[in-house]
N, C-alpha and C positions, 0 to 999 in steps of 0.2 A: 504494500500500500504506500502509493503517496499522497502528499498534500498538493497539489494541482489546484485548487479555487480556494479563497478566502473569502469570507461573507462577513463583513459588517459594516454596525448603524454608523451613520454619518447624521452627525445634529453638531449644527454652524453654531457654537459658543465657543467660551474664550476659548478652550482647549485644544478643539478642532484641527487644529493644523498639527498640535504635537500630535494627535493620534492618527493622524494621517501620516504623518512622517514614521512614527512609530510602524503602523502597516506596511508601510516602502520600504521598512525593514525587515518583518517577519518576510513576505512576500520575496525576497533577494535572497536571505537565508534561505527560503522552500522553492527557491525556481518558480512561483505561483504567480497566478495575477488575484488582482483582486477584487471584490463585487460590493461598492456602494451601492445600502441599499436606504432611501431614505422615507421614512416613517414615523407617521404623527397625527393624532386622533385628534379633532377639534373637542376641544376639553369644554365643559366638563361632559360632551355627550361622546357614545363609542362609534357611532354612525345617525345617517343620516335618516332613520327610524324613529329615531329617538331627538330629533330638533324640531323649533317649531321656529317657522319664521325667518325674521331679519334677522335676531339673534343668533342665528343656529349659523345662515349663510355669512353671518360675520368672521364667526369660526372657523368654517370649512375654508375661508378665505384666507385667514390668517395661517391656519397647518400649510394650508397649500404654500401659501410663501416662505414658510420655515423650510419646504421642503426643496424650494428651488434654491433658495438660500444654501444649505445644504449640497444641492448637486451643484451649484457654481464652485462652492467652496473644493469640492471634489475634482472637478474636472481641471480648472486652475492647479490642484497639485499633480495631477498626473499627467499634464501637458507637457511634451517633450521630456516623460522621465523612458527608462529603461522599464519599469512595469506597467506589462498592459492592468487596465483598471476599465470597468464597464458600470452599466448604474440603472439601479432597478427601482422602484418609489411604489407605496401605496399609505393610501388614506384609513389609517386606521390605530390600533395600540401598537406599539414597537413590539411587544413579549411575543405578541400573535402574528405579525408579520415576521421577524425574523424565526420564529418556529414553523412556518407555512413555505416560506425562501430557502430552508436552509437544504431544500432538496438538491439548488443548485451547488452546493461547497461539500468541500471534503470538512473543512474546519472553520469554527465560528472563532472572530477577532471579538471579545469586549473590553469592557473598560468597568471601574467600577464606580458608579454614581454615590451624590453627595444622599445624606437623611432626609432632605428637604425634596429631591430628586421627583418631578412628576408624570406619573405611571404614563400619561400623555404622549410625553416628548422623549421618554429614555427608555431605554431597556434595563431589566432589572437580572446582573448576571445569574444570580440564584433559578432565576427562573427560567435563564437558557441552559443552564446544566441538566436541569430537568427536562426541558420540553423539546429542545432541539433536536437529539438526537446522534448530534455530532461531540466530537470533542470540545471546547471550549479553552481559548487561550485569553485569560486575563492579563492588558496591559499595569504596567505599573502605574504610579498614581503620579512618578515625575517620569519626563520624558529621558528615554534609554533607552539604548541600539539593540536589536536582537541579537541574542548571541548562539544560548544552548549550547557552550560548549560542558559546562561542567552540570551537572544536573542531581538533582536530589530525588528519587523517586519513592514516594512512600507507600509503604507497603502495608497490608492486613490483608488476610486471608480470606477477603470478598469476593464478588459476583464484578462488584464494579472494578475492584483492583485489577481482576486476574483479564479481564477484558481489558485494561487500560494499557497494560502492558503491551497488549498486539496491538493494537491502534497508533499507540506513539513510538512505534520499534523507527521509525522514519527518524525522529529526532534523536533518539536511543543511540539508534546505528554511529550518529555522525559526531555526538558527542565525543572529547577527548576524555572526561570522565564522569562516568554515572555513580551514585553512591544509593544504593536501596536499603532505606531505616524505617525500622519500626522500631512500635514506643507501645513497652508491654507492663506487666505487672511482673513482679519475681516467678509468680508461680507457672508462668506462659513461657519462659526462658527459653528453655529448650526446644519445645516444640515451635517456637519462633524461628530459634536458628536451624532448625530444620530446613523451615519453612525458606528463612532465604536464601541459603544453600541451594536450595530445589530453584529459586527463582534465579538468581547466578548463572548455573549452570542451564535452563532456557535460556536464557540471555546469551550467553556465549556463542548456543548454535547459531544464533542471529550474526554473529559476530562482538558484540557487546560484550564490555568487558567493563565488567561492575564490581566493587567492594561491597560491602554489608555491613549492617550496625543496625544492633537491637539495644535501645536503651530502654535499660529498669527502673519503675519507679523514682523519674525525675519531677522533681515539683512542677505545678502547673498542669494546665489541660493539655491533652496529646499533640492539636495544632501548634501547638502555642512552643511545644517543645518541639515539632518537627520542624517549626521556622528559626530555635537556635541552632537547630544543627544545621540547617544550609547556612545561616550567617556563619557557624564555626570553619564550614568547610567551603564557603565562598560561591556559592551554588547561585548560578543566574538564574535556573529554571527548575521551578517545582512542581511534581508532576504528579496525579493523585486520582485515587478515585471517587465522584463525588457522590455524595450522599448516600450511605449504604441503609440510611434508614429515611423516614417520611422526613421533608421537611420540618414537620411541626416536631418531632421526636428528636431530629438533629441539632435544632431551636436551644427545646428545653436542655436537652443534656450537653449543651455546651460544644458540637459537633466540630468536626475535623476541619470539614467543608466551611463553615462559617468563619472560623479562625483564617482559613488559607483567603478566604476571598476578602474579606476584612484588610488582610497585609497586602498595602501597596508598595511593598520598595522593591518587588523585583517582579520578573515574569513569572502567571502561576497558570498550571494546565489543567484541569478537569473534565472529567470525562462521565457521565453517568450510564 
């Protein structure tokens, strides 16, 4: 498998251009082009069912020009660069368009929005991990070149992990170094390191050539420690699977997934 198509939202605020530039980066790393897609509901209605009036056509007026807004901003960065870049639009909630598009990509580009953030104009990554289908590559929250050379991959003994692995064997491959850690209780120890032994050694028929570390009962929640060990070991890209439980169950118990997507200082990948 490659990554051949990138799919993401493009919305003309101050950002816009870093996360543009940031895509002309993954996108040269993957050989890919990439597919602005620009998407935006006239708030506060989801369509045009649900408007009445001047009021409504006000709105619909107003998306519509965020959304060429948007595709100028787009076309402007990909004019005379070396990635081809194409541009798809509809009128509607961003979560539901980019989960309805993402037929065209191999992989979804986000980003990750402020609290304040509305359902409207943005996409909400939590909810492309789930709904997509594809894997999902969160940019960092300041602007930074793709790199994936050194890569942190975490591991547990999921449905989502053990899929994540074949999915991103593409970046895996090219990486100069992978590290696959998990974060266990004392009593899991062993069969941990079983466990990533056994994942090592797949790896390797790929060509991949990974170390291991299982750490024991280190303070803190699991994300929380899976994100000092790539600061310890300098990891640009970390790479995981997301949500092994319900959203609301990941929520409460302080999930993995929520942790990673929360930390904006580097590139993080999820896959569900």
């Amino acid at each position: 498998m490659t990554y051949k198509a990138i799919l993401t939202h493009i919305v003309a605020d101050r950002g816009c251009a870093a996360r543009l530039r940031m895509a002309q980066s993954v996108a040269r790393v993957l050989s890919a082009e990439v597919i602005g897609l620009g998407a935006q509901a006239p708030w506060p209605f989801s369509d045009a069912r649900d408007g009445r009036g001047r009021e409504f056509e006000q709105l619909l007026r107003n998306a519509r020009d965020d959304v060429a807004s948007a595709q100028r901003a787009f076309q402007e960065a990909f004019a005379g660069s070396d990635i081809t870049g194409s541009w798809r639009e509809e009128i509607a909630y961003p979560n539901e368009v980019l989960a309805r598009q993402a037929r065209v990509a191999d992989l979804v580009l986000a980003y990750r929005t402020t609290g304040g953030a509305v359902a409207s104009a943005y996409a909400a990554p939590d909810s492309l991990v789930m709904e997509a289908g594809l894997p999902v590559l969160l940019m960092p929250a300041k602007e930074m070149d793709f790199k994936a050379d050194s890569i942190l991959l975490a591991w547990k003994n999921t449905r989502e992990a053990r899929r994540t692995i074949s999915v991103t064997l593409p970046l895996l491959a090219r990486a100069s170094r992978v590290l696959v850690a998990a974060v266990c209780g004392s009593g899991e120890i062993q069969t941990v390191e079983r466990e990533l032994t056994d994942v090592g050694h797949r790896l390797a028929r790929h060509g991949v050539k990974a170390t291991t570390l299982a750490e024991v009962d280190a303070p803190g929640s699991a994300g929380r420690k899976l994100l000092r060990i790539a600061d310890t070991d300098g990891s640009d890209l970390v790479i995981a699977g997301g949500y092994g439980h319900s959203k609301l169950r990941d929520w409460v118990m302080g999930g993995v997934s929520r942790d990673l997507i929360a930390d904006g200082r580097r590139y993080v990948l999820l896959n569900h």
